[in-house]
LOKEDREN-635132 format. One record per residue (C-alpha): residue number from 1; chain; x, y, z. Coordinates in Angstrom, 3 decimals, decimal comma, padded with zeros to 6 digits. Layout:
BEGIN
{num:NUM; chaine:A; east:X; north:Y; up:Z}
...
This chain:
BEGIN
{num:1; chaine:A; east:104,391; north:018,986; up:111,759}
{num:2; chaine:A; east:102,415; north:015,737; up:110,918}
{num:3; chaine:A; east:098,773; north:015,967; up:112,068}
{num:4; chaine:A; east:096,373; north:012,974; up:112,778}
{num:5; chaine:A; east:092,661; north:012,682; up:113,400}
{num:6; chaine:A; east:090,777; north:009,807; up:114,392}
{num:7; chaine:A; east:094,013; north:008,203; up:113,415}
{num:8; chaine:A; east:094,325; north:009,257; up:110,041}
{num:9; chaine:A; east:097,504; north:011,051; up:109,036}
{num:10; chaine:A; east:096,521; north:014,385; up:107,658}
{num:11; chaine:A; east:099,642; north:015,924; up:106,534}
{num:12; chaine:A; east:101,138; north:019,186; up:107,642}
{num:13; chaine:A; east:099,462; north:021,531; up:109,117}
{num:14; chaine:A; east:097,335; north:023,265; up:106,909}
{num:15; chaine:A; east:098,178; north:027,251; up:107,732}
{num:16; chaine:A; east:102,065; north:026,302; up:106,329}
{num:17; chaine:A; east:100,417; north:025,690; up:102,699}
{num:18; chaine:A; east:097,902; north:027,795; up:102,362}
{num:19; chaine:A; east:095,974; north:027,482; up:098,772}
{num:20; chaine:A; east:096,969; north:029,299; up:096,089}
{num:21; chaine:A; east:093,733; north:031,370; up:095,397}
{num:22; chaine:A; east:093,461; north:034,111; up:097,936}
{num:23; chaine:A; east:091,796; north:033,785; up:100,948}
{num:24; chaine:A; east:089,994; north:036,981; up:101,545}
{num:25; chaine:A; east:088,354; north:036,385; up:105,180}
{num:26; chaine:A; east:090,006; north:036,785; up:108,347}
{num:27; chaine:A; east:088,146; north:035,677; up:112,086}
{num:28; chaine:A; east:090,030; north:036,748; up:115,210}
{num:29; chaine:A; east:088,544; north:035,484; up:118,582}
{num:30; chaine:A; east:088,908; north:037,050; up:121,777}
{num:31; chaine:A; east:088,494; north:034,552; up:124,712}
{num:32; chaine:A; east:087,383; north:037,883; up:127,716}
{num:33; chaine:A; east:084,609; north:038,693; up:129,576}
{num:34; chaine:A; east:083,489; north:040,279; up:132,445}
{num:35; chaine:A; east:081,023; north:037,970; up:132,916}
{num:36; chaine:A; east:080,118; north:034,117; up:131,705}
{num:37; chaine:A; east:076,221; north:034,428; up:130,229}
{num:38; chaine:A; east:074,321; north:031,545; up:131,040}
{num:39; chaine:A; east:073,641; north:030,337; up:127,768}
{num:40; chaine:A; east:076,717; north:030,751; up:126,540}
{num:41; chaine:A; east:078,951; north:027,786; up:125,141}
{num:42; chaine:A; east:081,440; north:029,947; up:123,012}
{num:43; chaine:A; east:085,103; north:029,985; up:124,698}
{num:44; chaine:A; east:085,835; north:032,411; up:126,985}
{num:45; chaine:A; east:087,288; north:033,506; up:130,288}
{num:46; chaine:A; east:086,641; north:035,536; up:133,507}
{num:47; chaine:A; east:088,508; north:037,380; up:135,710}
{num:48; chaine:A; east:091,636; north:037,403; up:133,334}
{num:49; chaine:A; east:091,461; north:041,087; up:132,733}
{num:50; chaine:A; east:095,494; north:041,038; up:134,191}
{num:51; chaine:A; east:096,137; north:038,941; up:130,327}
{num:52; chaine:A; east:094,525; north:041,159; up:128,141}
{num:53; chaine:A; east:097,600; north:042,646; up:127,370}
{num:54; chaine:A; east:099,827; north:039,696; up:126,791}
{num:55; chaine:A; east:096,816; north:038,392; up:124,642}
{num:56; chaine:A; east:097,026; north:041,724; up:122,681}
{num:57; chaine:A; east:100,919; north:041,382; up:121,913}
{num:58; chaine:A; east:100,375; north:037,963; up:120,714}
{num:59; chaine:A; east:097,352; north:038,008; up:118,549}
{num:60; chaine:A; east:099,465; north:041,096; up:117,151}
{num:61; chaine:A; east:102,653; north:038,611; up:116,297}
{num:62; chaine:A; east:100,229; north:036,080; up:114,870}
{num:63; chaine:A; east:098,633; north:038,351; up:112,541}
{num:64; chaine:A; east:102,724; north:038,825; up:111,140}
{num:65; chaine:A; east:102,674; north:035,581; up:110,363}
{num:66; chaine:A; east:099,896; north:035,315; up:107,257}
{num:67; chaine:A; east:101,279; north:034,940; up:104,452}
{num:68; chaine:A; east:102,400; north:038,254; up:102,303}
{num:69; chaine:A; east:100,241; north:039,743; up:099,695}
{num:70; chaine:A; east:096,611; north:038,783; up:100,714}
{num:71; chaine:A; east:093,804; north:041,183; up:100,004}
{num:72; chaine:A; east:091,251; north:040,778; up:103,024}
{num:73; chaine:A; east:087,470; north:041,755; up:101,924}
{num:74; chaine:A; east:086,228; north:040,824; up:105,622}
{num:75; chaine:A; east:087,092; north:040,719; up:108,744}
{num:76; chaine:A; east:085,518; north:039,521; up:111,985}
{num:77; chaine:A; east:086,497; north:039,516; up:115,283}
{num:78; chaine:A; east:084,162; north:037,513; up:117,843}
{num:79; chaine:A; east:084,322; north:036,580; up:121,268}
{num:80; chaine:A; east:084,071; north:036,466; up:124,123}
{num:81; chaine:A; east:083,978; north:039,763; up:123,913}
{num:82; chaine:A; east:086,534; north:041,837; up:121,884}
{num:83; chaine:A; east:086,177; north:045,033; up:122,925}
{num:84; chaine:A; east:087,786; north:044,286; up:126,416}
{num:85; chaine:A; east:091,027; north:044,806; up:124,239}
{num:86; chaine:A; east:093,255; north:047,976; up:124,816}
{num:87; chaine:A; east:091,550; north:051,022; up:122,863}
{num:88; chaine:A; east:095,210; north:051,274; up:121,802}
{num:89; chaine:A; east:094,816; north:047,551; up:120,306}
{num:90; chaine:A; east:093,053; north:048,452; up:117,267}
{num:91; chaine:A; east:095,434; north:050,880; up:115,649}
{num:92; chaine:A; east:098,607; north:048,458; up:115,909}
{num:93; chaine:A; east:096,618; north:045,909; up:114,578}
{num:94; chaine:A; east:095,639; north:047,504; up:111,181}
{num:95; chaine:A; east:099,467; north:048,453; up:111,257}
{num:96; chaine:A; east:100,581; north:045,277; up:111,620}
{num:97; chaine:A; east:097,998; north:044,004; up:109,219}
{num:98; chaine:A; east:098,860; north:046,298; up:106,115}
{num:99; chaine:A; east:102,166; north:045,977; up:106,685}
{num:100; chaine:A; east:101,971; north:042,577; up:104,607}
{num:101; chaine:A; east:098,657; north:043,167; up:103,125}
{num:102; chaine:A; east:095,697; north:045,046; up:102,219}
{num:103; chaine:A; east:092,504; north:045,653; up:102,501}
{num:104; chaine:A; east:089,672; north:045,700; up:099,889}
{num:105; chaine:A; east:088,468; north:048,620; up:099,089}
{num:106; chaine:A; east:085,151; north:047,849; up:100,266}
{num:107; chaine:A; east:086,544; north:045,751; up:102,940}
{num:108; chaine:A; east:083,773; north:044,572; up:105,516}
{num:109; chaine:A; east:085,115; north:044,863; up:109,011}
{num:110; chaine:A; east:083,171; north:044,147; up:112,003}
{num:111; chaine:A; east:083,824; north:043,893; up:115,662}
{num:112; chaine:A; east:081,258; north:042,251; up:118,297}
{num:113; chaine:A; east:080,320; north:044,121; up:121,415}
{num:114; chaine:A; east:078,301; north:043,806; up:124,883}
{num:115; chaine:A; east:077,284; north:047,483; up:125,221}
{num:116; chaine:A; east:078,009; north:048,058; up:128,281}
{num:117; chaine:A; east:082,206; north:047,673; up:126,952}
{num:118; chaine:A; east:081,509; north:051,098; up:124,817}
{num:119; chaine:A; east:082,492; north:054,189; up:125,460}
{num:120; chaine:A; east:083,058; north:057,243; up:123,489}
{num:121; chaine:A; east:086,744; north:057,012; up:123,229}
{num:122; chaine:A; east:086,736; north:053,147; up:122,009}
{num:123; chaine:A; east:084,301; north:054,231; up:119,372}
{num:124; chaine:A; east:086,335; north:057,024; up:117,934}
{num:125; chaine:A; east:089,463; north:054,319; up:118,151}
{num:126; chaine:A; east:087,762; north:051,572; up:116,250}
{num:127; chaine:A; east:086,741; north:054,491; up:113,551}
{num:128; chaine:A; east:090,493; north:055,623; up:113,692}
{num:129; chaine:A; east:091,779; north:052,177; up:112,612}
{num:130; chaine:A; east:089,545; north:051,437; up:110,309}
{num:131; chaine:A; east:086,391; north:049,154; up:111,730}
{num:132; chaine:A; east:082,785; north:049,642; up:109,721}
{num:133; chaine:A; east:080,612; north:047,299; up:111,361}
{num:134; chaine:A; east:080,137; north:047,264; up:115,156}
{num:135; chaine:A; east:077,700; north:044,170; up:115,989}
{num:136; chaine:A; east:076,269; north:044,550; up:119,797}
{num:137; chaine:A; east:075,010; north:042,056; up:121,837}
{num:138; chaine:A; east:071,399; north:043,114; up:122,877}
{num:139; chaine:A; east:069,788; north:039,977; up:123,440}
{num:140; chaine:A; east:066,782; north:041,389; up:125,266}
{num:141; chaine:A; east:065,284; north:044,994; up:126,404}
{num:142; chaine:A; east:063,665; north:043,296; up:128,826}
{num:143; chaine:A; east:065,296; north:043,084; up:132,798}
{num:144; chaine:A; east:063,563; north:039,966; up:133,223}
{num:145; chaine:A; east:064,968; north:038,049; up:130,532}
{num:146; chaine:A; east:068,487; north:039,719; up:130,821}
{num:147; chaine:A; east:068,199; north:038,450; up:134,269}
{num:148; chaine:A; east:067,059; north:034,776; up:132,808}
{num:149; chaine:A; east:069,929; north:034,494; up:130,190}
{num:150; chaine:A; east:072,276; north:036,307; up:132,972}
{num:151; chaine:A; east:073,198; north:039,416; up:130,853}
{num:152; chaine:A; east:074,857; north:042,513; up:133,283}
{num:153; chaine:A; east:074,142; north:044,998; up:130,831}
{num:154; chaine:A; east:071,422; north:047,583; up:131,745}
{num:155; chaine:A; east:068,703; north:048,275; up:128,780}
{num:156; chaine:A; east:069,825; north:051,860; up:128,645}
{num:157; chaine:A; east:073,294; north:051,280; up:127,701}
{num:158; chaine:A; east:072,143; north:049,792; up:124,109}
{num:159; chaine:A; east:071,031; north:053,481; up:123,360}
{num:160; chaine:A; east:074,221; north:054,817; up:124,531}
{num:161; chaine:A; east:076,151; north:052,355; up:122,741}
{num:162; chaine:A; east:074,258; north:052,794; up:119,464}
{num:163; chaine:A; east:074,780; north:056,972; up:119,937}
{num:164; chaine:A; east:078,404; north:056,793; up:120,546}
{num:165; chaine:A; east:078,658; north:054,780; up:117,362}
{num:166; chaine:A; east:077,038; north:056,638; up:115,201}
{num:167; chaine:A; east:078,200; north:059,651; up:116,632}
{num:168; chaine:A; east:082,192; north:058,448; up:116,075}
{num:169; chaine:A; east:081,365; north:057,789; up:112,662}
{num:170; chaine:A; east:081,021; north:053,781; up:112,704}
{num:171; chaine:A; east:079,014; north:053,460; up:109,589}
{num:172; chaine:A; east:077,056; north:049,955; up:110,247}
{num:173; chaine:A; east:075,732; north:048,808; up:113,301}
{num:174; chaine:A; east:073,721; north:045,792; up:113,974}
{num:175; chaine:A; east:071,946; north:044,775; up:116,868}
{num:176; chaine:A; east:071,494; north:040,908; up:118,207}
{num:177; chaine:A; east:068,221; north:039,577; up:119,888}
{num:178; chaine:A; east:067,262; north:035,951; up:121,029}
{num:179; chaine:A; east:063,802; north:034,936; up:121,530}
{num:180; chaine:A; east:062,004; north:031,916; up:123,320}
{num:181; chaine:A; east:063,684; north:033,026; up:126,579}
{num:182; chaine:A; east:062,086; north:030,903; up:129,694}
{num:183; chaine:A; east:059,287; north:033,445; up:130,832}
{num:184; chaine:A; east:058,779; north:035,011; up:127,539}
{num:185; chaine:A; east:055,697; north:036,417; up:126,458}
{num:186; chaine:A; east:055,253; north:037,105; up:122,441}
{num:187; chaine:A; east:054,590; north:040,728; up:124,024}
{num:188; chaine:A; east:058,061; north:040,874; up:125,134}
{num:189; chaine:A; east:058,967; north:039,201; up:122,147}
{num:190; chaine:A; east:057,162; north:042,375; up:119,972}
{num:191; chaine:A; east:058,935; north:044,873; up:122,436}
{num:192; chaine:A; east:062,460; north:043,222; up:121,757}
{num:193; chaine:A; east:062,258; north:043,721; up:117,665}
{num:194; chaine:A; east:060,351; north:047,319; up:118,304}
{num:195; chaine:A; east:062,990; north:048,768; up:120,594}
{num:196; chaine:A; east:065,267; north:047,682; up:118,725}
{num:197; chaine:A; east:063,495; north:048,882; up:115,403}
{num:198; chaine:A; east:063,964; north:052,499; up:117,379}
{num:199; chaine:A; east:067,285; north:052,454; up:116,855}
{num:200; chaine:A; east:067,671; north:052,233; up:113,114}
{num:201; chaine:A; east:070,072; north:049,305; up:113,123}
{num:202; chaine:A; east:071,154; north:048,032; up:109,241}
{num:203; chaine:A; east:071,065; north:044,483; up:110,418}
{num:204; chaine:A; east:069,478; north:042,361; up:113,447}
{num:205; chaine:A; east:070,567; north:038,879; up:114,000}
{num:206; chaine:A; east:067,199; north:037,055; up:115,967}
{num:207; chaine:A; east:068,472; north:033,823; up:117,279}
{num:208; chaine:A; east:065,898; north:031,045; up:119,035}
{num:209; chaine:A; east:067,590; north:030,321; up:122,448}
{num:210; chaine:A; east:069,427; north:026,865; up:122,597}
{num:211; chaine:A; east:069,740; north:025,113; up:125,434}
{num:212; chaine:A; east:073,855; north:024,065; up:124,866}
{num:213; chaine:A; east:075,535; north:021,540; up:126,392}
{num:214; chaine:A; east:077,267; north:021,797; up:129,754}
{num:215; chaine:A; east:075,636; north:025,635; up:130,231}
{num:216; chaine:A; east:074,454; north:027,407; up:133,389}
{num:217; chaine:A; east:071,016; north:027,797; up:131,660}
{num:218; chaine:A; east:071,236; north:024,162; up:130,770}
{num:219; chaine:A; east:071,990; north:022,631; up:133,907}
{num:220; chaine:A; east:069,326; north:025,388; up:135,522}
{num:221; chaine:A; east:066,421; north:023,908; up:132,871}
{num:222; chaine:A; east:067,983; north:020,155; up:133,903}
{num:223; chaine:A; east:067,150; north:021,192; up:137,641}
{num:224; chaine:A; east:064,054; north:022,134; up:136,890}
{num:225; chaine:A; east:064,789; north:025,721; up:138,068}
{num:226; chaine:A; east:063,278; north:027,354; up:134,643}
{num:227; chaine:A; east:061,070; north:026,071; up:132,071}
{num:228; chaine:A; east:062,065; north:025,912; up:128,082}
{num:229; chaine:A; east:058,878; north:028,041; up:126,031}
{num:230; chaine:A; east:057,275; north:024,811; up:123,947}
{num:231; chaine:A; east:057,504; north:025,001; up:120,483}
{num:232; chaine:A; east:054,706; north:026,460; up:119,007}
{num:233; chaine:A; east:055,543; north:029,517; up:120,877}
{num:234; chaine:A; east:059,203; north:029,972; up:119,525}
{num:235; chaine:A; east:057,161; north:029,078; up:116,277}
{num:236; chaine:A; east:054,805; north:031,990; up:116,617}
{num:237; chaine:A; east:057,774; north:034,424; up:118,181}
{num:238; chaine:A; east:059,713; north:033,707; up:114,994}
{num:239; chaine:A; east:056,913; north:034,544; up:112,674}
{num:240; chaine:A; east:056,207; north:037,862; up:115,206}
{num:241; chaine:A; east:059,940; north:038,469; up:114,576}
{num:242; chaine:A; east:059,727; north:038,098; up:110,628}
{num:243; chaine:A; east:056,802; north:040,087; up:110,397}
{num:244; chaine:A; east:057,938; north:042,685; up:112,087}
{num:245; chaine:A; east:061,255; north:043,260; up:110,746}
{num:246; chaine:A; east:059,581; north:042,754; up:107,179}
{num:247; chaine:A; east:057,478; north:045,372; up:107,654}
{num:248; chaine:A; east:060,573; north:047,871; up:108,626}
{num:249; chaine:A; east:062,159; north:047,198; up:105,510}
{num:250; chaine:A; east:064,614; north:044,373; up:106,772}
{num:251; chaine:A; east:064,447; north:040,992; up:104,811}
{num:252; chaine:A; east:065,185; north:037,692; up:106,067}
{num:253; chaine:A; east:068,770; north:036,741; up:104,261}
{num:254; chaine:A; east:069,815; north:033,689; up:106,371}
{num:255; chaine:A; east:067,404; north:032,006; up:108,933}
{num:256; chaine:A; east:068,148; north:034,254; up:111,693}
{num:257; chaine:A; east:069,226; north:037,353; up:110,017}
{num:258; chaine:A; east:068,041; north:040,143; up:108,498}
{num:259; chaine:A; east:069,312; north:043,616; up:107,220}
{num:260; chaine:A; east:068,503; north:046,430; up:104,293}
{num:261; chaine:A; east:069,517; north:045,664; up:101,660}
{num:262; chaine:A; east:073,229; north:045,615; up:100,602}
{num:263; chaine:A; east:073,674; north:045,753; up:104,732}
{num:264; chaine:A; east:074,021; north:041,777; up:104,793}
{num:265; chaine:A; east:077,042; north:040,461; up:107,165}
{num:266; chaine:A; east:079,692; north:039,732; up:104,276}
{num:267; chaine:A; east:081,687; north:037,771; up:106,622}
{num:268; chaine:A; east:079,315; north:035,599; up:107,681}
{num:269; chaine:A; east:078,210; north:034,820; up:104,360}
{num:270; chaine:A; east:081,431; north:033,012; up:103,997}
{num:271; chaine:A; east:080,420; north:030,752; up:105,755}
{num:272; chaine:A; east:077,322; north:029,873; up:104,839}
{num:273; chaine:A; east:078,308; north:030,320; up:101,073}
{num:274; chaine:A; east:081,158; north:027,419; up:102,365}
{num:275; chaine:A; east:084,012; north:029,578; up:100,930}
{num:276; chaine:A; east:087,317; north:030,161; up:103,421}
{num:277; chaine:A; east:088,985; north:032,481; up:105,945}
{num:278; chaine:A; east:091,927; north:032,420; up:107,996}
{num:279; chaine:A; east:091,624; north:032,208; up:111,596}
{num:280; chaine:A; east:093,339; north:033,583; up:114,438}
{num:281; chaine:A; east:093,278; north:032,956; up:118,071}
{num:282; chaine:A; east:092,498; north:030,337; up:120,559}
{num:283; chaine:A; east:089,290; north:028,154; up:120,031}
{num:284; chaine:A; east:088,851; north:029,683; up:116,374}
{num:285; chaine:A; east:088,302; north:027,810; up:113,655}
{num:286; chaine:A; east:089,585; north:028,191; up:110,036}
{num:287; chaine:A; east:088,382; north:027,014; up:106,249}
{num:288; chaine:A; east:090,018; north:026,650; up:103,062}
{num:289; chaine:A; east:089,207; north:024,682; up:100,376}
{num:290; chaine:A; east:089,493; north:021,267; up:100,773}
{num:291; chaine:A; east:090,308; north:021,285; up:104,698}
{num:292; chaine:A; east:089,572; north:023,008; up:107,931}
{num:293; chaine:A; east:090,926; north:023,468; up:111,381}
{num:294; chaine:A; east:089,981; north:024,443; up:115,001}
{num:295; chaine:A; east:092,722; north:026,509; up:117,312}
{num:296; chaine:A; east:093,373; north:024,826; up:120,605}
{num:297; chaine:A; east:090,931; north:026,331; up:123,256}
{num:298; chaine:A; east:093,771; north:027,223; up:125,588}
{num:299; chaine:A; east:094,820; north:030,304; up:126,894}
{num:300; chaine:A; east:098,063; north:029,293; up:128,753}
{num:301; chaine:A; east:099,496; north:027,044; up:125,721}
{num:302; chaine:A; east:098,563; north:030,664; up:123,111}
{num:303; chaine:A; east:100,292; north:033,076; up:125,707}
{num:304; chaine:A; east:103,494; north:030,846; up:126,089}
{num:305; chaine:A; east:103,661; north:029,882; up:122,670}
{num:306; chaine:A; east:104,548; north:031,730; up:119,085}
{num:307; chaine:A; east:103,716; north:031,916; up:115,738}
{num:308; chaine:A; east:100,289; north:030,110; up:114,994}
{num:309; chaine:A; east:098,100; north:029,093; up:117,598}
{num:310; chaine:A; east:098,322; north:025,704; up:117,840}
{num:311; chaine:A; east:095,985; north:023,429; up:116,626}
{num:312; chaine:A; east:093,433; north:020,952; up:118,070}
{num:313; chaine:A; east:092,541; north:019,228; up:114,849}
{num:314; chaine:A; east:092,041; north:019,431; up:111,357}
{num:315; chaine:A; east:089,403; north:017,916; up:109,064}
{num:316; chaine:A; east:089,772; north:016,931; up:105,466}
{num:317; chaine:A; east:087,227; north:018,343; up:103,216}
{num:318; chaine:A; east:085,941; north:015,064; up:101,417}
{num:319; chaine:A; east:083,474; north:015,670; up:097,925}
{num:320; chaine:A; east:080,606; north:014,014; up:100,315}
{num:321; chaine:A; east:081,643; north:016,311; up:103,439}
{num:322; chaine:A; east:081,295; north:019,584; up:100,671}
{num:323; chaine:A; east:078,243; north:018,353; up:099,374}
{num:324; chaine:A; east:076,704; north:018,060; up:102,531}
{num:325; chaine:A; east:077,448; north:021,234; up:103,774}
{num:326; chaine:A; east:076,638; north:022,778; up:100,690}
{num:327; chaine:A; east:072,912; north:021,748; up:101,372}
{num:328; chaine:A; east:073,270; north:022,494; up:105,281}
{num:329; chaine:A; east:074,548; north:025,714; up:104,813}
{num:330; chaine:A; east:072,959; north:026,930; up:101,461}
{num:331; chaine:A; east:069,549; north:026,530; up:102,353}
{num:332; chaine:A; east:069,496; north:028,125; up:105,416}
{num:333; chaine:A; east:069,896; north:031,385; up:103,085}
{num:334; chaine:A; east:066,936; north:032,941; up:101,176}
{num:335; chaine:A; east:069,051; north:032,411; up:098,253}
{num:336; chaine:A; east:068,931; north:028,891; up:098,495}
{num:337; chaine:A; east:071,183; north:026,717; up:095,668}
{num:338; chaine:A; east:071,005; north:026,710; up:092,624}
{num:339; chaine:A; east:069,298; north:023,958; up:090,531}
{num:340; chaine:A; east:072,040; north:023,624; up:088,343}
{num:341; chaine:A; east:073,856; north:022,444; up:091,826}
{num:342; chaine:A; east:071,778; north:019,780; up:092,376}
{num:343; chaine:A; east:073,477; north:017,138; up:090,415}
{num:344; chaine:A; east:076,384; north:017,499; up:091,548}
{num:345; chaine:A; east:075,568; north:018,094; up:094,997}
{num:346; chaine:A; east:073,431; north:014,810; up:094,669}
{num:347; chaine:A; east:076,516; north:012,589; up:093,207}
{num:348; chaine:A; east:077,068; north:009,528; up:095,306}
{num:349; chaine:A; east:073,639; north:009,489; up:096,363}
{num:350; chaine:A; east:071,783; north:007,455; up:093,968}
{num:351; chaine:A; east:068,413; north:008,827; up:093,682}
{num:352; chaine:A; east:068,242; north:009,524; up:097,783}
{num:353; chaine:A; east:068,351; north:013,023; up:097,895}
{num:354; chaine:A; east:066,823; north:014,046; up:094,884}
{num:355; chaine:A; east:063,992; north:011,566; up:096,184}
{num:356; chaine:A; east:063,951; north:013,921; up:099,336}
{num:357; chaine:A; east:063,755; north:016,921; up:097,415}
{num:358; chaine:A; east:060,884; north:016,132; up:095,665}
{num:359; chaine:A; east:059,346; north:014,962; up:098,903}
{num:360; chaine:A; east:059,627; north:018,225; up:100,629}
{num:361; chaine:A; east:058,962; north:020,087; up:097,381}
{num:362; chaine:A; east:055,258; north:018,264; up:097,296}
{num:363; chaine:A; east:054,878; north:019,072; up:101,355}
{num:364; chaine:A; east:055,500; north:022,953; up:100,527}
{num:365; chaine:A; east:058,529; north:023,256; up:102,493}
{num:366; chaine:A; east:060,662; north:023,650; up:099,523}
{num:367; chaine:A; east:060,080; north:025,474; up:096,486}
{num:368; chaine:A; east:061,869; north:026,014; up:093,208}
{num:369; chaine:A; east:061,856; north:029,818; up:091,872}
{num:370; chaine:A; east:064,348; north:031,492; up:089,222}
{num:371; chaine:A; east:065,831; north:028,067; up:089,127}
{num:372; chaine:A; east:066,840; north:028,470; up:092,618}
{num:373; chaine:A; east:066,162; north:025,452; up:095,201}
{num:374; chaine:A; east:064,832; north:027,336; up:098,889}
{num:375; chaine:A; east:062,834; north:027,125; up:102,102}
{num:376; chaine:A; east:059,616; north:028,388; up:101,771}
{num:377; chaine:A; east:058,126; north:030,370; up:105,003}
{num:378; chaine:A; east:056,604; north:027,557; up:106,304}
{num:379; chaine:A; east:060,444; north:025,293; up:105,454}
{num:380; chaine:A; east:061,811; north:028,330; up:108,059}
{num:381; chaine:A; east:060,046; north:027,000; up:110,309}
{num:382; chaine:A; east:061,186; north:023,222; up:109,872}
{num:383; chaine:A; east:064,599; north:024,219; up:108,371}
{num:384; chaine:A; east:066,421; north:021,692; up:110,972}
{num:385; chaine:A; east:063,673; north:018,639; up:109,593}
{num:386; chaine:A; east:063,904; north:019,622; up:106,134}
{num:387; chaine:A; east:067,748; north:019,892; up:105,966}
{num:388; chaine:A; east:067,893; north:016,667; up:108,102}
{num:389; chaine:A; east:065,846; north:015,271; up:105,441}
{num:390; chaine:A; east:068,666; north:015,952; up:102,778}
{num:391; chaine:A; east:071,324; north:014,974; up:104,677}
């Protein structure tokens, strides 16, 4: 099958030639929940709970389709919210995975969650097939910003949750918070990373709400029904958030994430290390090398269909495109890039971008250390201006 975008003839699709160095990353996304969150923009459904087990059959048959012989080192599946799957679900799908393949044998493998989905006897069947990291949506201890963002979870069930992990044997559990809700105070802000401190996660992901496109929250702000916090507050929450989690012995990795150390989200620094993964499932989107894809966002055309999911488009992965990304992506980690990267990274660009560098270098919002090319604390801050800068 010939693909096109923006007129240009891509080739076949990308999934039928798959490179020859192995892909070790896997993303699955689940398109259920019981309920749309206001900020959301991610794909997913409501009231389809009477498909969940058609969608489980045929996210099973895809997963028979990639290719034989590939050892997966991570695997994520995302939603929506995954968890709404048949307990039975998990089992068949390691099955059918391993049937083909294997698994590292440190293989990362991590599920999302709302908490509210968990129970004791879906705990015990993701540790039966094989899951290690549970991820649960928190967002907020707080009923008045739940209430904002439109979250039906109750506080107390992120305790329950957490215990029925643990207690099933999951071995890595991390927690996600956003902050800048409308009606935030930097005291609720404290409480968010403290209660959630309590619970010994190994990793919190602390996002700053965005207002997306064509969301409840969005159109709510647009109406002037809620007001966005300005932007020295989500300045000073982010530094509260830092701080805090500093102090408890979990570092800043990426921009928004933090864990102990060797507790870092493997998966997800495939992406941001711009390496690839497979993808399965409608709306996901899939990397190798030197081109990428996105899976229709369609429910009907998955259920009716076989093999892949089909696809909505594909991008080639030009030496600009890599380079550009390479910045976007790498510096958002404490890591940063490597100086040694720099010329290359910089080809094609005269002196432009190493021009920038030095500009935000002199400003303090870069800084060079071990050879390395990062944000400083006060870059975090800026990280959207500075990159932009680059770019």
């Amino acid at each position: 099958m010939n693909l096109t975008k923006n007129g240009q003839l891509l080739g076949d699709d990308p999934r039928l030639s798959p490179p020859q160095s192995t892909v070790s990353g896997l993303y699955a996304h689940v398109p259920f929940c019981a309920h749309k969150c206001h900020y959301c923009d991610f794909y997913s459904l409501v009231d389809q709970h009477d498909r969940i087990d058609a969608f489980a059959r045929r996210l099973l048959s895809e997963t028979e389709g990639l290719p034989l012989n590939g050892r997966f080192e991570t695997i994520f599946f995302g939603g929506g919210t995954p968890t709404l799957l048949p307990v039975s679900f998990w089992d068949d799908w390691r099955r059918v995975l391993t049937e083909r393949n294997e698994l590292s044998e440190d293989y990362e493998w991590t599920v999302e969650a709302n908490p509210e989905t968990i129970t004791a006897e879906l705990a015990n069947a993701l540790v039966s097939a094989g899951v290690n990291r549970v991820s649960l949506g928190v967002q907020s201890f707080a009923p008045e910003s739940l209430s904002t963002l439109e979250r039906r979870h109750q506080p107390e069930s992120v305790p329950q949750a957490v215990e029925y992990l643990r207690t099933a044997g999951v071995p890595r559990v991390s927690l996600d918070l956003i902050f800048g809700v409308p009606g935030q105070t930097l005291r609720m802000v404290q409480g968010d990373v403290e209660e959630a401190l309590g619970l010994a996660p190994d990793h919190l992901s602390c996002y700053g709400l965005i207002f997306e496109p064509n969301t409840a929250l969005t159109k709510r702000r647009d109406l002037g029904q809620i007001q966005p916090c300005d932007q020295d507050f989500e300045a000073e929450a982010y530094e509260c958030v830092v701080s805090l989690l500093a102090a408890a012995g979990l570092q800043r990795y990426e921009v928004s994430n933090f864990a102990r150390p060797g507790e870092m989200c493997r998966h997800n620094l495939k992406y941001w290390r711009n390496e690839s993964w497979w993808a399965l499932g409608p709306s996901s989107s899939g990397q190798f090398p030197d081109v990428r894809w996105k899976n229709q966002p369609r429910l009907d055309a998955y259920l009716s269909g076989s093999g892949w999911c089909p696809l909505e488009s594909t991008e080639v992965r030009s030496p600009d495109l890599y380079q550009s990304e390479r910045f976007l992506l790498g510096l958002r980690l404490s890591e940063g890039i490597g100086w040694s990267e720099l010329n290359s990274l910089s080809a094609g660009h005269g002196t432009e971008r190493r021009n920038a560098i030095d500009r935000n270098l002199q400003q303090g919002l870069l800084i060079r250390c071990e050879d390395r090319l990062m944000l400083t604390d006060r870059g975090y801050l800026l990280a959207d201006q500075v990159i932009g800068d680059l770019l």
